[in-house]
N, C-alpha and C positions, 0 to 999 in steps of 0.2 A: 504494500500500500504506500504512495506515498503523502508526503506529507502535506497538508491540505490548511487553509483556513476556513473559518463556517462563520458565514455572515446570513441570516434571515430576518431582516429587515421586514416584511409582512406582517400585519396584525391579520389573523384569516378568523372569522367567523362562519361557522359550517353547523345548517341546521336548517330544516325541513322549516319553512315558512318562513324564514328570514328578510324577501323582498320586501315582504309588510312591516319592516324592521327597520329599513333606511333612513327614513327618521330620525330614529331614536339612538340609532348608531352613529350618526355622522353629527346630529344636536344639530348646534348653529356654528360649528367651528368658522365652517367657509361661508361668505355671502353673496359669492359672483361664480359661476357654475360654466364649466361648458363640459353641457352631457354629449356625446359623441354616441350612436348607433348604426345600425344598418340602416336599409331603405325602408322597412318592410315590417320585419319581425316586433320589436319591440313598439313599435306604434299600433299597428294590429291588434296586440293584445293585450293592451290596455296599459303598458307598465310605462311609457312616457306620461300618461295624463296620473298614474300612481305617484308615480318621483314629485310630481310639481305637487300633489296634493299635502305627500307626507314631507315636502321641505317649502313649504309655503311661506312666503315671505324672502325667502334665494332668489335672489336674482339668477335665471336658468337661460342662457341661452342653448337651443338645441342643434345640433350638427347632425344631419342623418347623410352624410357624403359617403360613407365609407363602404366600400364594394369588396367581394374577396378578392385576397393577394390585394390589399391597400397599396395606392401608387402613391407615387412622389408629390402629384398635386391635389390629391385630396388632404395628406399632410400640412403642404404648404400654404392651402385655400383655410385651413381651421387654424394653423398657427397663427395666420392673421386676425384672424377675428380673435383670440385670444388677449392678441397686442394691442388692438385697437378698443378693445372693449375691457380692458385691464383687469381680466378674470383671474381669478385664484387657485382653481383646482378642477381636473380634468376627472371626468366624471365613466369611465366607460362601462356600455355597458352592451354585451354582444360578444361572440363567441372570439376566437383570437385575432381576427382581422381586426373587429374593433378595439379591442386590448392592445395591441401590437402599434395599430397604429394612433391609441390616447397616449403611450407612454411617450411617441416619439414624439407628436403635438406636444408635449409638455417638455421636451427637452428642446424642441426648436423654437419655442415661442419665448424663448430668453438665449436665444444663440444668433451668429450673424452669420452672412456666407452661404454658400450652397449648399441647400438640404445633402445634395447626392455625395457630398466630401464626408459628409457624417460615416452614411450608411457605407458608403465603399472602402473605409477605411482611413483618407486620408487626414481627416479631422476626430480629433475626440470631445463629445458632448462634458460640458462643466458642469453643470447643474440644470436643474427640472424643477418644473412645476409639480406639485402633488398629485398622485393618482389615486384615484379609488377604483376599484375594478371589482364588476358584479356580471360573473360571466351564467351565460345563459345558456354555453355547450362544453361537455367533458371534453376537452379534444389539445387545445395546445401549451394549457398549465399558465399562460401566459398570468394566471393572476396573479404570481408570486415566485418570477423571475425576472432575471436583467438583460431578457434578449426579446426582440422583433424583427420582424421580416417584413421589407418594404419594397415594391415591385418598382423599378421605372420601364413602361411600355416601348419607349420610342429605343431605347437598348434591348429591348425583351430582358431583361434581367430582373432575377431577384434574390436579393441580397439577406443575409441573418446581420444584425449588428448587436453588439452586447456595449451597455453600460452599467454604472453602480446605480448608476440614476434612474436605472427605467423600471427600479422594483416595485411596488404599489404599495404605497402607504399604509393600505388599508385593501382585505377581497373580502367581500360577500359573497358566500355561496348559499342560494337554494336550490338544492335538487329538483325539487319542482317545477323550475322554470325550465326541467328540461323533457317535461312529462309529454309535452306537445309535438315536439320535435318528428319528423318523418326521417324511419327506420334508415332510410341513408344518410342523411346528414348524423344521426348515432351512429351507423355505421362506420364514415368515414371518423370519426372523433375513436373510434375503439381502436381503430388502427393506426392512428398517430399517435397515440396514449405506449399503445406496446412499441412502436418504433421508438419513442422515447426512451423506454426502458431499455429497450435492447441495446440501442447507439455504444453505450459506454461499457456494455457488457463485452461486445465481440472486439472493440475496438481500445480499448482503454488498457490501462494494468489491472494485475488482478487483486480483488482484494475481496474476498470469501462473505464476509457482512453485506456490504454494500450486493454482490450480488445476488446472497438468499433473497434479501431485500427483491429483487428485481425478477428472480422466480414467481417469488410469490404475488406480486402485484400483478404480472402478464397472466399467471394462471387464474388468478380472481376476475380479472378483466375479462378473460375469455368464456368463462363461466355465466358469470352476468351477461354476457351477450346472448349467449344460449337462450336462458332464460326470457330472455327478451323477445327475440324471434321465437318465441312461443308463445309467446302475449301473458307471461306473467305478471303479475302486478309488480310497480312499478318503484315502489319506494325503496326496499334493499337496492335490487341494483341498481338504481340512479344515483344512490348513497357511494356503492361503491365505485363506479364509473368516475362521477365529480371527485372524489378524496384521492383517487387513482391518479387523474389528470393531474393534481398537483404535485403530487409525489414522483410523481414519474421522470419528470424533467425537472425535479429540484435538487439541491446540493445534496440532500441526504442518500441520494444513490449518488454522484456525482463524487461527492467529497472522497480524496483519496484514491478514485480511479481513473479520472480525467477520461480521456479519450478525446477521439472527434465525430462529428455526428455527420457520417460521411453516404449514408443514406440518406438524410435529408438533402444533402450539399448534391445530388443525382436528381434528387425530385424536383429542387426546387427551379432547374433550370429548365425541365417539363411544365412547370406550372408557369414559367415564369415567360414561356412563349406561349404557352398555350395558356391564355387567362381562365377557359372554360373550365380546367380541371381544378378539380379540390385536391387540394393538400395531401389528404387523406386517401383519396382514390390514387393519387401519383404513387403514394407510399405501396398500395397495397398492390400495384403491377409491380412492382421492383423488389419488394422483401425477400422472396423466394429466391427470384436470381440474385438478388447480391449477397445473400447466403450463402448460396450456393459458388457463386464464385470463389467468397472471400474464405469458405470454408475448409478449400483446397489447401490456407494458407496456413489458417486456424483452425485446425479440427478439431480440439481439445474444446475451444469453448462453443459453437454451434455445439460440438455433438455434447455439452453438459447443457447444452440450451433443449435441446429434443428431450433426452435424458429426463430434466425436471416436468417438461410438458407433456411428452406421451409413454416417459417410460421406455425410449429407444435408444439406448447409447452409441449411434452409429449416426451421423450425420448426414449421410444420404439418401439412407431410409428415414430417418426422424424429418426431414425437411421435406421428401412427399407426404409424410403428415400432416406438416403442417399445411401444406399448398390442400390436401385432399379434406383439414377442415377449415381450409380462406372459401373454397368451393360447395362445400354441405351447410355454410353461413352466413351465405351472403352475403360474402365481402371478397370474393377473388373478379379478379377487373385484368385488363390487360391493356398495351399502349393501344395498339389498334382498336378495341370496343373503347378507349377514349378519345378516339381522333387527335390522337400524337403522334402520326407516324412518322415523322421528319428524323430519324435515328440521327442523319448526318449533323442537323442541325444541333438535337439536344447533344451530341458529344461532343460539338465543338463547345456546344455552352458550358458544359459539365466538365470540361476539362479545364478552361479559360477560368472558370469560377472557383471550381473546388479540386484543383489538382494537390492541392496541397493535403487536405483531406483523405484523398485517393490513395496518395503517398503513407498515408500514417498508416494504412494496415498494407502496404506492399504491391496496391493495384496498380497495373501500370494501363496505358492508356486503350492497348490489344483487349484490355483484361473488362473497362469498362464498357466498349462496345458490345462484350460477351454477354453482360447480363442487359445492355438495352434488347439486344436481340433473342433472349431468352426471355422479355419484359413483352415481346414483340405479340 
């Protein structure tokens, strides 16, 4: 293991009916608001006319700009009205597109210069406005981490960028708010939840806590889906799904294993030409192959990863397991039933983006074409 610091900065509040809570959670600290949403979801059902109710008297401006894979100018359109309307704290509230993209508003709405020097590396953010983050879908943990992902179209590019700044002050979680949800969009969040978990497993050092840790979260995760695509009731596993999502991609697996999340760093340049695909869906065409690739290099830790989930200590057979229950669960997806088939395109992306990444577990550039077309 190596040696690590632990910094969680989050206050998280996690409990079944907590929306109706915001109120009394937040008091009167802030008085000038900008609540950030999707187009759609939260207006729809009623939780934008809830917020103004239960902080009545806040000055609320609302921001409903944000689309998935957040671009650069939806960013830059709400950092200004921040600036201009000299607001105090960014309010998000929607699954990780909005999350992702309130932490970065709150770091660019007291920063100068070009949003895209931030995200691409060349600039590092000082300081943030406060976040509160009341997420609405298990899927990118974003409540109570220091990274987002922010898309520029006219490069096709989409970028992760980490600050200290972008942790949320404050998450509210209700499970509830994700009772509504249609089975794919749960879907695509169970599969980003386990890529989480896994990233730092197959890729990182080894460190035996942190990854029971990471056993146990994927096989409960998996489990709860099950349930779910059977129309169990709803409250255990929405319980476990949300507490999952945070865990997942937080330091407590993280701490002492490091790694790089070089799965993601493959999807994102999929998603990141192709805006139509979710996150989640990129993820679950490429797990298989990039197991499968990367397994040739690491077979000790894929096959402790089957091992824990079906009981197969062979890595080749444990991984058409896994592909044989992405298919009996509806969530196995492929690039072509996503209309990604551009291989040439995403390799170039993928390699120009995340070569370094590729590098950390030994892939070399022959090696990532193999699991695009294995994704194919």
């Amino acid at each position: 293991m190596k040696d690590f610091r632990f910094h969680l900065p989050t206050k998280i509040y996690f409990a079944r009916g907590n929306f109706q809570k915001v109120g009394e959670i937040l008091g009167d600290r802030w008085k000038r608001i900008l609540l950030v949403t999707g187009k759609k979801f939260a207006r729809e059902y009623g939780l934008v006319d809830s917020l103004r109710k239960q902080l009545k008297g806040t000055y609320i401006i609302h921001y409903d700009g944000i689309t998935p894979n957040p671009k650069v100018d939806e960013v830059i359109e709400a950092s200004g009205i921040v600036r201009e309307e000299k607001l105090e704290m960014v309010l998000a509230l929607g699954g990780g597109s909005v999350m992702d993209a309130s932490k970065v508003i709150a770091a660019y709405s007291v920063s100068e210069g070009e949003l895209w020097d931030y995200i691409s590396g060349k600039k590092s953010f000082s300081g943030a406005l406060p976040v509160v983050a009341i997420p609405t879908v298990a899927a990118s943990g974003s409540e109570a981490d220091p990274y987002a992902v922010i898309t520029h179209p006219e490069l096709k590019e989409k970028r992760g960028v980490f600050s200290p700044f972008f942790y949320p002050e404050i998450a509210i979680w209700d499970p509830k708010l994700t009772y509504t949800l249609p089975l794919t969009t749960l879907g695509d969040g169970v599969v980003d939840i386990i890529s989480h978990a896994l990233e730092g497993y197959i890729s990182g050092e080894k460190a035996s806590l942190q990854n029971g840790f990471t056993e146990i979260i994927i096989k409960e995760v998996m489990g709860a889906w099950e349930k779910i695509i059977r129309g169990e009731e709803p409250g255990e596993t929405r319980d476990i799904l949300c507490w999952a999502s945070t865990l997942a991609i937080s330091q407590f697996l993280s701490a002492g294993r490091n790694g790089h999340f070089v799965l993601h760093g493959i999807e994102h340049a999929i998603s990141g030409i192709y805006d139509h695909v979710s996150h989640g869906a990129g993820l679950a065409a490429l797990m298989v192959p990039y197991l499968f690739v990367v397994g040739r290099k690491r077979p000790e830790r894929v096959s402790a990863l089957t091992k824990a989930l079906f009981d197969v200590y062979h890595w080749e057979t444990g991984l058409k397991e896994l592909e044989e229950w992405f298919k009996g669960n509806k969530l196995f997806r492929t690039l072509t039933s996503l209309g990604a088939d551009d291989l040439d395109a995403i390799e170039e992306k993928a390699w120009e983006t995340s070569g370094e990444r590729l590098a950390s577990v030994g892939l070399s550039r022959e090696e990532l074409r193999e699991i695009l077309e294995l994704a194919r």
